[in-house]
N, C-alpha and C positions, 0 to 999 in steps of 0.2 A: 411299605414303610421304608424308609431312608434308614439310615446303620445308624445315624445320630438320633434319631426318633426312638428305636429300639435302646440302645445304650445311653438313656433319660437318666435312673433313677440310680445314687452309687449304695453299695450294700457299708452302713454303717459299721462299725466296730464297737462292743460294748464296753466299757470303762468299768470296772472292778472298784477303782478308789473313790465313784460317786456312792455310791449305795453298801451301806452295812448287810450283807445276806445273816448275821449271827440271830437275830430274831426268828428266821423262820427255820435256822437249822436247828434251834433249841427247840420248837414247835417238831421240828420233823423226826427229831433224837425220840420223841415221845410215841409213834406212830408205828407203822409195822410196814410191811414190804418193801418199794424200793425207795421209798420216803427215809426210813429209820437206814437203810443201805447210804442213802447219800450222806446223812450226817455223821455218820460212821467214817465215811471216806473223808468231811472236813477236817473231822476231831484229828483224825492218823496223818492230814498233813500237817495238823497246826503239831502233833507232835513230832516230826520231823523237823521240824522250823525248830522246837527247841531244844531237839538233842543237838549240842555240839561238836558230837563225832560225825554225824551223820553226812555224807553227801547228797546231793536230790537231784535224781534223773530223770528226766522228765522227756515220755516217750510219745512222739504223735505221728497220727494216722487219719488220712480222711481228709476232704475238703473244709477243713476248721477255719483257715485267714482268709479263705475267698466267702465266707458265709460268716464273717465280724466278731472272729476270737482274737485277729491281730494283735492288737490294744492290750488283751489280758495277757498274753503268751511276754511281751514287751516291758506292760510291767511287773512280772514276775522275773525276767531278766534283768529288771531296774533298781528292783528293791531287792536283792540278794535271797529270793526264794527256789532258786534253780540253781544249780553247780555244772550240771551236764544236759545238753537235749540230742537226744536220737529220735531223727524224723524220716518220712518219707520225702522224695526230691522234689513230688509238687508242692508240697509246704514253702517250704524253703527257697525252690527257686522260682517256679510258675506261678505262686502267691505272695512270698516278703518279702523277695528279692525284686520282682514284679512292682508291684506297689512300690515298692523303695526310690524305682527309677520315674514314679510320678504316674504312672497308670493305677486304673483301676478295676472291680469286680464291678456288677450292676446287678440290681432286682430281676427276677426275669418271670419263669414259670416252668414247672414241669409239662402242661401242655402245650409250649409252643409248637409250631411248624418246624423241624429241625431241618428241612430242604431248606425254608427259607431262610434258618441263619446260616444255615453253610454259606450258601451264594451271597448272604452279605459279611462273612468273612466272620462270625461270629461262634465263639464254641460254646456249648450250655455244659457247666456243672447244676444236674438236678435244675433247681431254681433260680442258678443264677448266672451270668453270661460274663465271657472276657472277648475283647478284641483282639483275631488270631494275627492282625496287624504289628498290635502294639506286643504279643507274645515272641511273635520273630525277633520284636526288636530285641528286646530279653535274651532270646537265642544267642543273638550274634555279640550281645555284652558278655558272657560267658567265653565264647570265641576269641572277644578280645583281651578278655582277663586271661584268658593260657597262655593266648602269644606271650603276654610278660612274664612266663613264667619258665624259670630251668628248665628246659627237656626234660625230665625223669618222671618217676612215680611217686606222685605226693597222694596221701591219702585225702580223703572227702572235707576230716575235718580241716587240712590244711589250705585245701583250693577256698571251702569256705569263707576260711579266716581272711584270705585274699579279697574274697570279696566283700567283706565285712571292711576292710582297708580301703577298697574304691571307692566305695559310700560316701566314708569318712571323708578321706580325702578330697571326692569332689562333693561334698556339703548335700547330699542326696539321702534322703531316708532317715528319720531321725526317727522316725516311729517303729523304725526295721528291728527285726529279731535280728537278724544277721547282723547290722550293725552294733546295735546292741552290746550281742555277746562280743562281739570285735574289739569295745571298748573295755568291755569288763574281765575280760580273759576265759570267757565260758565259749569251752568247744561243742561244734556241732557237728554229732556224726549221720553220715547219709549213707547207709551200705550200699543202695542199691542207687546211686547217684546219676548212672545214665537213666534213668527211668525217669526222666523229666525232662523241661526244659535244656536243663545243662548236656543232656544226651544229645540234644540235637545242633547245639554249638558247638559241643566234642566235635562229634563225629564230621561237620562242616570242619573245622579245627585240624586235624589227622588229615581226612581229605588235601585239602591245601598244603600240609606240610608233605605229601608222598612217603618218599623212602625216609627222610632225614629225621634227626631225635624229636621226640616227639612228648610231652606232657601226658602222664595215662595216671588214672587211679585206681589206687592198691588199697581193694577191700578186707586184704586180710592185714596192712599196714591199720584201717580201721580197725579191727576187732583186735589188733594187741594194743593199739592206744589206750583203747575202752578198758581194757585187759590190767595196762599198768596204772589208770588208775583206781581201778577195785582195790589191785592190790596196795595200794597207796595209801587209799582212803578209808580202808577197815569197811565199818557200818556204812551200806547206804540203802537209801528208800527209791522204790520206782511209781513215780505218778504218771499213770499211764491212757492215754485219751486217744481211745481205737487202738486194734492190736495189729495184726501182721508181722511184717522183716522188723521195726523197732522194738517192738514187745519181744519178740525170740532173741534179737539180738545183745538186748540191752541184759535179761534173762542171761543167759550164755556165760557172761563173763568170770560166773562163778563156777562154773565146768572148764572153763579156759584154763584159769589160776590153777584150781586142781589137778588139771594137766601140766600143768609146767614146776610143779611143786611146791605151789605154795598155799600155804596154809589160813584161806581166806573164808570169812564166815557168806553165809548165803546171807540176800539182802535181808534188812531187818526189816525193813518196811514195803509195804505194795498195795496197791491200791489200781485198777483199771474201770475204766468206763466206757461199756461196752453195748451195742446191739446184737452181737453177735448169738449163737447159738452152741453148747459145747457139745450138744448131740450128735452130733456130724463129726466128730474129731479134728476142726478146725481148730487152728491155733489162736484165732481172734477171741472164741469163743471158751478155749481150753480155761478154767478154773485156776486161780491162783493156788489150790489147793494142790492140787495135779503139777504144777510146776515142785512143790515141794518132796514130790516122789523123784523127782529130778536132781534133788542140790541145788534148787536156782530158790527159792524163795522160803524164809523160814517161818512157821507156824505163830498164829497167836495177833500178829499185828496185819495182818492183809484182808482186802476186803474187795469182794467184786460188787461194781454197780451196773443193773442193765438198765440204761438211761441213754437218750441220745445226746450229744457233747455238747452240742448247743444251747441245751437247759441246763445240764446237771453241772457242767464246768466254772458256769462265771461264778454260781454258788459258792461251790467249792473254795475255789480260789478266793471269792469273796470276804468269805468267813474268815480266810487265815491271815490274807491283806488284814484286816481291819482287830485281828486280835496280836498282831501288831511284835510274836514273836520276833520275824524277821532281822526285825532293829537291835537282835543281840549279835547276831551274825556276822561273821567273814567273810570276804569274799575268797573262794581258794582258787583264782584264777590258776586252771588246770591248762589251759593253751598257755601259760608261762612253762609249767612244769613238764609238760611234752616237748616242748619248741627248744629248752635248755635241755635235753638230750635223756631225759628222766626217763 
């Protein structure tokens, strides 16, 4: 088969603001395992929507915008339901930044022949395929976004915001997360930022420059951003979709502040949705409970879902879209308040 025969069919993205999910989470509130769990996790964000103190971080993990959560994650950046997101760097740049530049994700199959998309230049996430073609290109747009950048150490979320600006600027991605937040002043932290696309436009990047100054990111520049604004922000809630380095990291920040002396409450709110298993003493899988042995998450409002993201998310998100707190909200665009020197 020809690469264009393979790369037929594009992987949709679902739309939250078509469909009210509030009928069936008031059916699910009534129910028992991880049914009565997911309406649990709607109600705790629609109450973070309308606490006013509260900031909302929102931490992902997992091939979520190459498999059609883009659209939700976007309008949750649109309609002021998100303040902070801590991701992994294929979210963000092998998936929104990806798509942003007009490429896209395809239907595929977990049984394919994976010889035969190597040799036609195709990589498979699970079930669904991108062009390793169009991924380079991506590559070397990252490459080109550092050349314009100081020599020094800027952290993940500032390279970000860069590229949230290129977007902009050349009329590219209107559906993009990264744009998005660009617009609205919502930072995005990526700790482990070479671990994606962007690692391989670096490191082309460095390469070419040799000896002379060179653009690098400062992961621990991340984690005091994060840092200052906990302590900024008092209350905040973590909606969390898959765990790993965002889940621990976004976590942390209240062990941070207690380190440095300041006297910040653990998040009020927490909610993750997960596959994982806590039996293994994985982190993906570690119980929001268990973080609160920690100082990182406080008792009474958290709530674990074992649900895969793909179902349990647009729900979620649906619910609280559509009950429409949002619309009291501020935005507290936190890339001003870092970028002024806060």
């Amino acid at each position: 088969m020809e690469k264009s025969d393979i790369l037929g069919e594009k992987i949709g993205h679902i739309d939250i603001t078509r469909f009210d999910a509030g009928p069936i989470i008031d059916q699910y509130a009534n129910m028992a395992f991880q049914a009565k769990n997911l309406a649990r996790c709607a109600h705790l964000y629609d109450e973070m929507l309308e606490d006013p103190a509260c900031t909302i971080i929102l931490c992902l993990a997992g091939s979520l915008f190459s498999a059609g959560l883009g659209k939700m994650i976007h309008d949750l950046a649109s309609h002021c339901m998100v303040d902070v997101i801590v991701s992994t760097g294929a979210i963000i740049v092998d998936q929104d930044f990806f798509e942003a530049l007009g490429f896209r994700h395809y239907r595929g199959s977990p049984h394919a022949d994976d010889g035969t998309l190597m040799k036609a230049g195709i990589d498979r996430i699970y079930d669904t395929y991108i062009s390793e073609d169009e991924l380079r290109i991506c590559d070397m747009t990252v490459k080109e976004i550092a050349e314009r950048l100081t020599p020094k150490p800027h952290s993940s979320r500032e390279f970000i915001e860069h590229m949230g600006r290129f977007l902009h600027e050349n009329g590219k991605g209107e559906e993009s997360v990264v744009r998005k937040s660009f617009e609205h002043g919502i930072p995005i932290f990526v700790p482990a930022f070479s671990d994606s696309s962007a690692g391989f436009g670096l490191v082309a990047y460095q390469w070419h420059k040799g000896k002379k100054p060179k653009v690098t990111i400062d992961s621990v520049k991340d984690f005091l951003e994060l840092t200052k604004i906990k302590i900024a922000s008092g209350d905040t809630g973590l909606f969390m979709i898959g765990g790993g380095v965002p889940k621990n990291f976004a976590q942390d920040v209240t062990v941070a502040a207690d380190i440095l002396g300041k006297d910040v409450p653990m998040h009020k709110y927490a909610m993750q949705i997960t596959v994982a298993d806590e039996r293994d003493g994985g982190l993906s899988g570690s119980t929001l409970r268990e973080a609160h042995s920690w100082g990182k998450v406080d008792s009474g409002n958290e709530q674990m879902l074992f649900c895969e993201a793909t179902v349990a998310a647009p729900l979620i998100a649906s619910y609280a879209y559509h009950r429409q707190s949002w619309k009291k909200r501020n935005p507290k665009r936190y890339n001003d308040f870092l970028n002024n020197g806060e």
